[in-house]
C-alpha positions as CSV (number, residue, x, y, z in Angstrom):
1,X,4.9,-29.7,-0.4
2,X,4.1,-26.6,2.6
3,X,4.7,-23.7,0.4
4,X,5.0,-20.1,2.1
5,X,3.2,-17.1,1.7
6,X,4.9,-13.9,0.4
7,X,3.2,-10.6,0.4
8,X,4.0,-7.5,-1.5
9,X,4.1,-4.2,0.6
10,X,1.5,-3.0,-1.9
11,X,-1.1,-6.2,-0.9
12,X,-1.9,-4.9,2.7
13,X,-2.5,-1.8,1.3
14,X,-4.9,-2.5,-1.2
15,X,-6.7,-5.0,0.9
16,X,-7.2,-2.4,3.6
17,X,-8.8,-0.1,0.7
18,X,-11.0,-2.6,-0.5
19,X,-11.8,-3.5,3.5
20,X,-12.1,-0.3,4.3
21,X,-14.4,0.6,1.3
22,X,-17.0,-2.4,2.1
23,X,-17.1,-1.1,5.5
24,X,-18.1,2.7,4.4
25,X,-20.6,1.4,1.4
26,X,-21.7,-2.4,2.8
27,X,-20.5,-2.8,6.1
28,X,-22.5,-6.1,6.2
29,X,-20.1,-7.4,3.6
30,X,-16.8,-6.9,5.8
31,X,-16.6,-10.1,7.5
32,X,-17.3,-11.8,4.2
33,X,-15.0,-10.0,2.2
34,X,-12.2,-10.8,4.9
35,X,-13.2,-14.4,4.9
36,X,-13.1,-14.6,0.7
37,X,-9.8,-12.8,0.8
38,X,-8.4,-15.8,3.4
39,X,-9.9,-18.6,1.1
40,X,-8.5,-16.9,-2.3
41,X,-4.8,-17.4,0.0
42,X,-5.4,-20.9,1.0
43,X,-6.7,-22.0,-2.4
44,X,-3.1,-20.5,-3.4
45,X,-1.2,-22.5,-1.1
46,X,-3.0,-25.8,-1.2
47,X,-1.7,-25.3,-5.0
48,X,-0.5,-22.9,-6.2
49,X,0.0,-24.1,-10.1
50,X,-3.9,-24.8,-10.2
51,X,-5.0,-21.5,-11.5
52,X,-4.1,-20.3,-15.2
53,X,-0.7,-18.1,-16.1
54,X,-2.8,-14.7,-17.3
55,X,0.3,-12.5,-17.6
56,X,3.7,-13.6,-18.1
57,X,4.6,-16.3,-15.4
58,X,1.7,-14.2,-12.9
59,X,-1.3,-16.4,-11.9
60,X,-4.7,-14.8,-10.5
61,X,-7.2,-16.7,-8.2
62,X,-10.7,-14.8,-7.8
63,X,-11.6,-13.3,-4.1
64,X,-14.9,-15.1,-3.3
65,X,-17.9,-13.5,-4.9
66,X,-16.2,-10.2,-4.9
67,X,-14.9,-8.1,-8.1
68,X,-11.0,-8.7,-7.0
69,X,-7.9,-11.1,-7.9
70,X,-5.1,-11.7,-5.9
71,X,-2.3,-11.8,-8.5
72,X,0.6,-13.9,-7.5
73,X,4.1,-15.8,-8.8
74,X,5.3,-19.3,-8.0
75,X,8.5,-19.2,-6.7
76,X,9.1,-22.9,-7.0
77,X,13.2,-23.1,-6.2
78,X,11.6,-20.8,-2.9
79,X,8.7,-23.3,-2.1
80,X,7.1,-19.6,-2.0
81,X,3.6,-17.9,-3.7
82,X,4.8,-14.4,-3.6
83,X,0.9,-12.1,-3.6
84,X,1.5,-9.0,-5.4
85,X,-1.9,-7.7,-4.3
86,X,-5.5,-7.7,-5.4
87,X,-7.0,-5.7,-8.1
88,X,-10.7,-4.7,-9.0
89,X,-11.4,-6.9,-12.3
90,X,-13.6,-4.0,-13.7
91,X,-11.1,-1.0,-13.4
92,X,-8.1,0.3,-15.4
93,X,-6.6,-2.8,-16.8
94,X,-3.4,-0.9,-17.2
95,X,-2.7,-0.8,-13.5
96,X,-2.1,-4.7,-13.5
97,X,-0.2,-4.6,-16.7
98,X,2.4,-1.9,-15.3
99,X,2.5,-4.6,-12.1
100,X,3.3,-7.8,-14.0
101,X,5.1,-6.0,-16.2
102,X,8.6,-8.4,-17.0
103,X,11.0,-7.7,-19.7
C-alpha cells in the first residue's frame, strides 16, 4: 500500500526552529539533522503501524540521533500518515499532551 504524507501547518514551523537552531549552535549538524528528519518520514511511510501508539491513536518515530519525535496519526480509510510536528523529547511534556489531546 503507497500511503501519503500529511503535514500539519505547525510541522514546517517547528522543523525550521529546530533547523534553524542547529545552524546558529552546530551548524555542522544541519545537513544531518535535515537528512534524520527525511528518514524519520520514510520510516513512517514504509509503515506506518510499526511504531507504538504513545498517546491516544498518535504514534511517534525518533528523528535520527537527535532529541526530536515526529508525532503522527494513521489515517487508514485515507491511506494517509498525517505529521503533526516534531517535539524536543526533553522539554515540557505538556506541549504534546495539549497536541494529542482527543476527547
Amino acid at each position: 500500500m503507497t500511503w501519503q504524507l500529511i503535514s500539519s501547518p505547525d510541522f514546517d514551523r517547528l522543523a525550521d526552529a529546530a533547523r534553524d537552531w542547529y545552524a546558529e549552535v552546530a551548524p555542522e549538524q544541519v545537513a544531518f539533522f535535515e537528512s534524520d528528519l527525511e528518514q524519520a518520514a520514510k520510516a513512517i511511510l514504509d509503515d506506518p503501524f510499526l511504531h507504538r501508539v504513545r498517546r491516544g491513536n498518535w504514534r511517534a518515530v525518533k528523528v535520527g540521533k537527535f532529541p526530536y519525535l515526529m508525532w503522527y496519526q494513521v489515517l487508514a480509510a485515507r491511506n494517509s500518515v498525517f505529521v503533526l510536528g516534531i517535539y524536543h523529547q526533553h522539554r515540557n511534556p505538556d506541549i504534546i499532551a495539549k497536541r494529542t489531546h482527543t476527547d
